[in-house]
C-alpha positions in Angstrom: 11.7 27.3 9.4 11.9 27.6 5.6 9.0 27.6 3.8 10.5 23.9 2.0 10.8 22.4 5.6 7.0 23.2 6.0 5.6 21.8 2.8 8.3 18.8 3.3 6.5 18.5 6.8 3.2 18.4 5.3 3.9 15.8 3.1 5.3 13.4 5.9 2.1 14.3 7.9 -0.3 13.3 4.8 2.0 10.2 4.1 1.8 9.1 8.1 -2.2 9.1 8.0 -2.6 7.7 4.3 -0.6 4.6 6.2 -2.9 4.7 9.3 -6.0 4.7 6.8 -3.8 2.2 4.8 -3.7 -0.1 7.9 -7.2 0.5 9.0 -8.2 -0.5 6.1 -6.4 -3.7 6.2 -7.2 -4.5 10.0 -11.1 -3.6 9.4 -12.3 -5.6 6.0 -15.1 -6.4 6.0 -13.5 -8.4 2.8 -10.4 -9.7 1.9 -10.9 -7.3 -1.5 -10.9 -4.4 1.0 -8.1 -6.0 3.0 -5.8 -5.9 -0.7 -7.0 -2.4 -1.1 -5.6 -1.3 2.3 -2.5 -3.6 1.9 -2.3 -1.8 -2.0 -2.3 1.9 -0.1 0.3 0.7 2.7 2.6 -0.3 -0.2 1.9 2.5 -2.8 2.5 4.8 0.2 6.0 3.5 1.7 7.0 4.0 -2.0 6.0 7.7 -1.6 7.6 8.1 1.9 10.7 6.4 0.2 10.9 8.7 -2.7 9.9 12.2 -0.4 12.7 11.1 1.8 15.5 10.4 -1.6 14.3 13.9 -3.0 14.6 15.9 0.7 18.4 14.0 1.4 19.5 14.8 -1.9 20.3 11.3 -2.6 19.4 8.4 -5.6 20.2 5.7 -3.7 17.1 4.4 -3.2 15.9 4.5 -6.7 17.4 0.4 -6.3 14.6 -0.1 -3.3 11.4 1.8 -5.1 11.7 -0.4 -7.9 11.7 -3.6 -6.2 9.4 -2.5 -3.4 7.0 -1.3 -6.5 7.7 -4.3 -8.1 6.7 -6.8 -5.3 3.8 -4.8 -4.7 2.8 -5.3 -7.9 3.4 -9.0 -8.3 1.7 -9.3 -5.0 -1.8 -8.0 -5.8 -2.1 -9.8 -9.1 -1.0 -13.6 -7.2 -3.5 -12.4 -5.2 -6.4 -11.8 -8.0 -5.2 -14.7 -10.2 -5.7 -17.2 -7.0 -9.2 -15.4 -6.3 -10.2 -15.4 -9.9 -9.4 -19.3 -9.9 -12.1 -20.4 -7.3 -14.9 -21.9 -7.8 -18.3 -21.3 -6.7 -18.1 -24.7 -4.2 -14.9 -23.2 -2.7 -13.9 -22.0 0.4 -12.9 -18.5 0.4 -12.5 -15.9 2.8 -15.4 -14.0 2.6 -18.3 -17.1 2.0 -19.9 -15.6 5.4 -20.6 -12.3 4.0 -21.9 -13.3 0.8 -25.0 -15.4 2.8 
């Protein structure tokens, strides 16, 4: 094993568990903002794994697939904030529990 394959190997280990703390975080809360945060790592993540995997192949033809998958990520998260920043303090929102 070359000493490429190794550091390539380490990089899909560290990817793997930044997606299991990615999904644990999603999975756990305790608030939706820490529930965007884990769905944010997931996404910023499978963008990495993409990219690792287009640089050890050799290959650009993913390049088409980062962008959009960055670019729904993106789009994502500030829906997301624009609908929370929109509610009022009478509203229902995911996390009035917590906050009492």
């Amino acid at each position: 094993m070359m000493f490429a394959d190794v550091g390539m190997l380490v990089i899909w280990v560290a990817l793997f568990a930044a997606i299991g703390a990615g999904l644990w975080r999603l999975g756990r809360g305790p608030t939706t903002l820490d529930r965007m945060l884990g769905f944010d790592m997931i996404t910023i993540t499978v963008v990495a794994l993409v990219l690792v995997f287009s640089a050890a192949t050799g290959s650009a033809d993913y390049i088409e697939f980062v962008l959009i998958l960055s670019g729904l990520g993106f789009l994502t998260t500030v829906a997301y904030f624009y609908y929370l920043m929109h509610l009022g303090p009478d509203d229902d929102d995911f996390d009035a529990r917590e906050r009492s």
